[in-house]
N, C-alpha and C positions, 0 to 999 in steps of 0.2 A: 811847274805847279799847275796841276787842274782850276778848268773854268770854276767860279760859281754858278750854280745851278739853281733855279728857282723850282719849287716843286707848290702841287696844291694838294688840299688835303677835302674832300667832304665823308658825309656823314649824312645816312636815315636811319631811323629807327626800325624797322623794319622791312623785311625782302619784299613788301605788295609797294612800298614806297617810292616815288622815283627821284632820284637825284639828278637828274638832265638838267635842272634849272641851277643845281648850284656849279655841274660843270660847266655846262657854257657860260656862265660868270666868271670861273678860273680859267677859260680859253680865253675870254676879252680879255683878262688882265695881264695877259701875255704867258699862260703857265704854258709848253708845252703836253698836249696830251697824253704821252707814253710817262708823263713824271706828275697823274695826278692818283694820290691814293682813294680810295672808297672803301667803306666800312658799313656795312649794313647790320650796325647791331646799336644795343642800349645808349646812350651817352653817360651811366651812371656811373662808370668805371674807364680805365683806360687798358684795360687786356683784349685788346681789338688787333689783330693780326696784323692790317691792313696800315693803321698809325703805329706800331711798333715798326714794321717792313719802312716805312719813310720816315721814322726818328732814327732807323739805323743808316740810310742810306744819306742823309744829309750832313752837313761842313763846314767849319766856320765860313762864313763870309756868304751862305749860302741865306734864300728867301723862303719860308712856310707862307701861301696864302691859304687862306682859308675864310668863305660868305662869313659869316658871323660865329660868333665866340660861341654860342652853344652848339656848332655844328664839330668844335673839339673836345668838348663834354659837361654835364652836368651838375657835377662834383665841385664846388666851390672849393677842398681843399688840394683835390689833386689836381684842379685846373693850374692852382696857382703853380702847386710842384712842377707840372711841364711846363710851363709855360718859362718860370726860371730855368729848368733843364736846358730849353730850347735853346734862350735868349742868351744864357750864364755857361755856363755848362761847356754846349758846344759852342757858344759862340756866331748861330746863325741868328736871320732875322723871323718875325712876324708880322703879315700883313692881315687886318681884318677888312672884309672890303666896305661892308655896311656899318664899320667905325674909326672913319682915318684919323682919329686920336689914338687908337691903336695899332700902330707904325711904328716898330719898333725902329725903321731906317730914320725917323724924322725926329729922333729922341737923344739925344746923341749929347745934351748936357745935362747936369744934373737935374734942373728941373724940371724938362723933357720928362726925363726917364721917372722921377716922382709922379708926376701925374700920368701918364702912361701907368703906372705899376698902382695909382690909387683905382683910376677908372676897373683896370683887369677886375678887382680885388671886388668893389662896388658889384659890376655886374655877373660876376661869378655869385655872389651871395645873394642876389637876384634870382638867378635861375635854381641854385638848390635850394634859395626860400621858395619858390616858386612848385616846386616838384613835391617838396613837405607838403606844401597845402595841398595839394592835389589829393595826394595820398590822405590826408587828414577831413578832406572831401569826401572824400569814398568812405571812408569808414563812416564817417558819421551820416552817411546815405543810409550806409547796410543798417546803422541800429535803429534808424527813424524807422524803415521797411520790416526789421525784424520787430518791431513797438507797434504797429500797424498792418502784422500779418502780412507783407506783402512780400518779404525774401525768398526768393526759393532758392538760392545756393548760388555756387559756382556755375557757368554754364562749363561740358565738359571741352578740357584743352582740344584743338583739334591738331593734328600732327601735319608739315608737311612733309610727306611721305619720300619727295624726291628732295628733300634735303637731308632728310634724317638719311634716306639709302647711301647719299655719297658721305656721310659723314661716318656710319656705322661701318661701311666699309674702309675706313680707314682705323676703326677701333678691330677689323678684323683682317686685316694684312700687313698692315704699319705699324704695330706695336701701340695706336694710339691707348688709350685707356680709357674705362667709361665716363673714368671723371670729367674726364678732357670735353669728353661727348656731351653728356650730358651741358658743360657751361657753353659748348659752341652752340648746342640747340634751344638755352634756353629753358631745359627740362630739367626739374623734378627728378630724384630720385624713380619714386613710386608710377609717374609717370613714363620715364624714362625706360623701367626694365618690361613696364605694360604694353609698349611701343616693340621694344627688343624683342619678346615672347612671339607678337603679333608679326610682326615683319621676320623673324623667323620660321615660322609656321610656313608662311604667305610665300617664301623663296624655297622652301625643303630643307630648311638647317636644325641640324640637333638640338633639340631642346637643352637649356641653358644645367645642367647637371644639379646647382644649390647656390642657396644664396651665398657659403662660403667662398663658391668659385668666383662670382659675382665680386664681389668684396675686393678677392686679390686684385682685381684687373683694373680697381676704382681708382688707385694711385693718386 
């Protein structure tokens, strides 16, 4: 029978972001480095390469740590779905470091596991109450500014050009598709094929034939 394996898991929202500080928190905690995953995208959703790569690689009897519970995601309702996935499912643990009531190893009777599974539940709906308002922030920013003359739009997206190239180039030798592309980078449709045009032009490739062609490839 294989060891169990402990693995960690962090998360930024973005590529300017650095996650140093949440790794070296899962090297103290004893995670080996070759088994900590990173995910440098949204936490609003769980289609992150990086935490699918480590929900498949892990085992019963096996450890997830991870700094804190929003650094697994946003999503009050999918949080709770992995989190049972995890726990249930396969049968491994959860450690959060910044809430050792969130230990799954230390829960191990019935009302352990109740209050462990009330707190999850508590501050999952914290962080997407949390993320709502934000959102409901902004807006009601834009209409004061637009009542007061003072909106002037969107400013426009800026593209990172050496992401988008490794990425497009896999929509053009790998079979990827643009849909694909488009949610790894983050883009917009309209955005998305304005970036495509340009960065083709910019390398000497065939301009894109029609939006039908386009279309097929969007999968």
């Amino acid at each position: 029978m294989a060891e169990n394996i402990i693995v960690g898991y962090a998360r930024v929202s973005s590529k300017d972001q650095n996650e140093a500080r949440q790794i070296e928190a899962l090297k103290a905690a004893g995670v080996p480095e070759r088994y900590i995953f990173i995910d440098k995208e949204s936490g609003k959703d769980y289609n992150r390469d990086k935490y699918k790569a480590m929900v498949n690689v892990i085992r019963k009897g096996d450890t997830v740590f991870v700094c804190s519970l929003d650094r697994l995601g946003r999503n009050y309702t999918e949080t709770g779905k992995q989190w049972e996935h995890i726990t249930k499912d396969i049968g491994a643990d959860i450690c959060v470091l910044d809430m050792p009531i969130l230990d799954t190893r230390n829960t191990n009777d019935l009302t352990g596991t109740f209050i462990a599974d009330l707190v999850l539940k508590i501050l999952s709906y914290v962080a997407e109450k949390e993320r709502e308002n934000t959102k409901t922030r902004q807006r009601e920013g834009i209409e004061i500014a637009k009542a007061e003359g003072r909106y002037k739009g969107r400013k426009p997206i800026e593209v990172d050009w050496e992401a988008f190239g490794e990425v497009y180039d896999q929509v053009l030798n790998d079979g990827r598709t643009n849909r694909w592309a488009m949610d790894k980078l983050g883009l917009r449709p309209n955005t998305y094929y304005k970036a495509v045009a340009e960065y083709r032009e910019k390398n000497g490739l065939p301009k894109l034939e029609s939006r039908n062609k386009r279309v097929s490839n969007d999968g």
